[in-house]
C-alpha positions as CSV (number, residue, x, y, z in Angstrom):
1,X,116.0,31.4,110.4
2,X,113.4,33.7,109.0
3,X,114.8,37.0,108.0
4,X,112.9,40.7,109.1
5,X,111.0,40.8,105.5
6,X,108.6,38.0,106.9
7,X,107.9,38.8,110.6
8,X,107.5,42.7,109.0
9,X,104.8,40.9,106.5
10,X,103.5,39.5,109.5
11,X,102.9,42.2,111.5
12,X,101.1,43.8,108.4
13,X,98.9,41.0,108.0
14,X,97.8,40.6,111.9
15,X,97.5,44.5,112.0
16,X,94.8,43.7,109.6
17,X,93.0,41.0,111.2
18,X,93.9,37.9,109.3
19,X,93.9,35.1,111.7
20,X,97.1,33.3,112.2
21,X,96.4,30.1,110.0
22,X,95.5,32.5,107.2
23,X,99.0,34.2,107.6
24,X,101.2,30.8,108.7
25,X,99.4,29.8,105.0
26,X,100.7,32.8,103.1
27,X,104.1,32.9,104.7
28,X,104.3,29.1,104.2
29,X,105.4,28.7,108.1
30,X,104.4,26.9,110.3
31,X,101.5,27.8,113.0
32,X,103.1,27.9,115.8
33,X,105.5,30.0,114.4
34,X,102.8,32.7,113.7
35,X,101.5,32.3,117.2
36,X,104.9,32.4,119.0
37,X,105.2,36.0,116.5
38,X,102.0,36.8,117.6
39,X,103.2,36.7,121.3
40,X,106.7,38.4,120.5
41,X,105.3,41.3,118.2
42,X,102.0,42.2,120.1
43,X,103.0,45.6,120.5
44,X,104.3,46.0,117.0
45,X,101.2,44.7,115.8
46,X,98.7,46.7,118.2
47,X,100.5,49.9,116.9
48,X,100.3,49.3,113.2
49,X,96.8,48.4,113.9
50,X,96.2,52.1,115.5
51,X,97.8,53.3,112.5
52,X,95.7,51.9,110.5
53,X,92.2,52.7,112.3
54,X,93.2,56.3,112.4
55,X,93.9,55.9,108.8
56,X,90.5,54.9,108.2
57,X,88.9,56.9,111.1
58,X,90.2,60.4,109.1
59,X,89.6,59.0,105.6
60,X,85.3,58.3,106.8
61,X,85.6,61.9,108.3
62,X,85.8,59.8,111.8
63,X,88.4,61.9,113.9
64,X,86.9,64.7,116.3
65,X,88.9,67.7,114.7
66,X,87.2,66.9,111.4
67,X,83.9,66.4,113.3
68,X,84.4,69.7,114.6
69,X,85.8,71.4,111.6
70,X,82.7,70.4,109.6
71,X,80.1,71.5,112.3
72,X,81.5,75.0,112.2
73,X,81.4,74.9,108.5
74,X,77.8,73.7,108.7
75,X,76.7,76.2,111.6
76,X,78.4,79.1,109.6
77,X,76.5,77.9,106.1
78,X,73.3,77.9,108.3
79,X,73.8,81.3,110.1
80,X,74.4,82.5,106.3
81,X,71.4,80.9,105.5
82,X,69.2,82.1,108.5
83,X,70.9,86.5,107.9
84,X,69.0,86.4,104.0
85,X,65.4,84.9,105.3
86,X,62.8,87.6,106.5
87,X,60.9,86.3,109.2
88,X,57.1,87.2,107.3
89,X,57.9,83.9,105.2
90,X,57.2,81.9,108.9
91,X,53.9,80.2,109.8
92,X,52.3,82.2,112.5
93,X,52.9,78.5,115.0
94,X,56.6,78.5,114.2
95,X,56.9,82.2,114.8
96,X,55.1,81.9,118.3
97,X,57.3,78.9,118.9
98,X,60.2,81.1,118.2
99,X,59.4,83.8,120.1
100,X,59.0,81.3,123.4
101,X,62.2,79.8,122.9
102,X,63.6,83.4,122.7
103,X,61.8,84.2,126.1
104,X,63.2,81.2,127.8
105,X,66.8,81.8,126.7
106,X,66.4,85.6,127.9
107,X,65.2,84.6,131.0
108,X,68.0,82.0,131.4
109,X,70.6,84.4,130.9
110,X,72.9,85.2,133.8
111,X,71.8,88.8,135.5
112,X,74.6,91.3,135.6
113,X,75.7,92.7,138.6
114,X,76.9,95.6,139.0
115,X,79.3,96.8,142.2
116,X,80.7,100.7,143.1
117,X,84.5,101.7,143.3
118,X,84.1,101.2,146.7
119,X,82.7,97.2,146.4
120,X,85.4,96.5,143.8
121,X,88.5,98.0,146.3
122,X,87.0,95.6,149.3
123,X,86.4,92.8,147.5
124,X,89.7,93.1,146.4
125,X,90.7,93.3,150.0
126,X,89.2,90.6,150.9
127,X,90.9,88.5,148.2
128,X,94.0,89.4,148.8
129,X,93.6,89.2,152.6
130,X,92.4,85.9,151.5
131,X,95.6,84.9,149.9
132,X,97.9,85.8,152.6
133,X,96.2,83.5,156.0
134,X,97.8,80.0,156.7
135,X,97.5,77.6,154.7
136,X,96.5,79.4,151.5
């Protein structure tokens, strides 16, 4: 009979990839032992392994919210950066380059509309009016 200790050492060892005649070596069981474990604690196993990637993934700076966090922190340091230069210390290429880029993002931006008291109130209607047919 093999007590928890082992199977737990086991699972620890699969979870980090050693392959089972490595483990049936170091537990001094037999193979088929490992691989009838192997079946029996899959889950166990497939759950320390997550553990143990996201472990690694936020230790390497992996995981999205740290991705995230340190491309705001980067952005913000640029933006910092960019509010001190003066733009007289640009080549007169990059400048004009600017200044198209600038054009195009104007000209992308969404136009405003505007509506009266009066297009507000029957739009409004409508929505509501909207709301109430069958089947809404």
């Amino acid at each position: 009979m093999v007590d928890t200790k082992t199977k737990a050492r086991f699972i620890e060892l699969r979870a980090q990839g050693w392959s089972y005649q490595r483990i049936a070596k170091d537990l001094k069981v037999a193979k088929q032992t490992v691989i009838d474990w192997g079946r029996e604690l899959q889950g166990e196993v497939n759950s320390l392994r997550a553990v143990e990637l996201e472990a690694l993934r936020e230790r390497y700076g992996l995981l999205q919210e740290h991705r995230v966090k340190t491309f705001g922190e980067t952005l913000e340091a640029i933006r910092a950066e960019l509010a001190t230069r003066k733009l007289e210390s640009l080549e007169t290429d990059k400048l004009l380059e600017l200044q198209a880029k600038y054009l195009r993002l104007f000209k992308e931006e969404p136009e405003l509309e505007f509506m009266s008291s009066a297009e507000i109130a029957e739009a409004k209607t409508l929505e509501s009016w909207g709301s109430l047919r069958p089947g809404k």
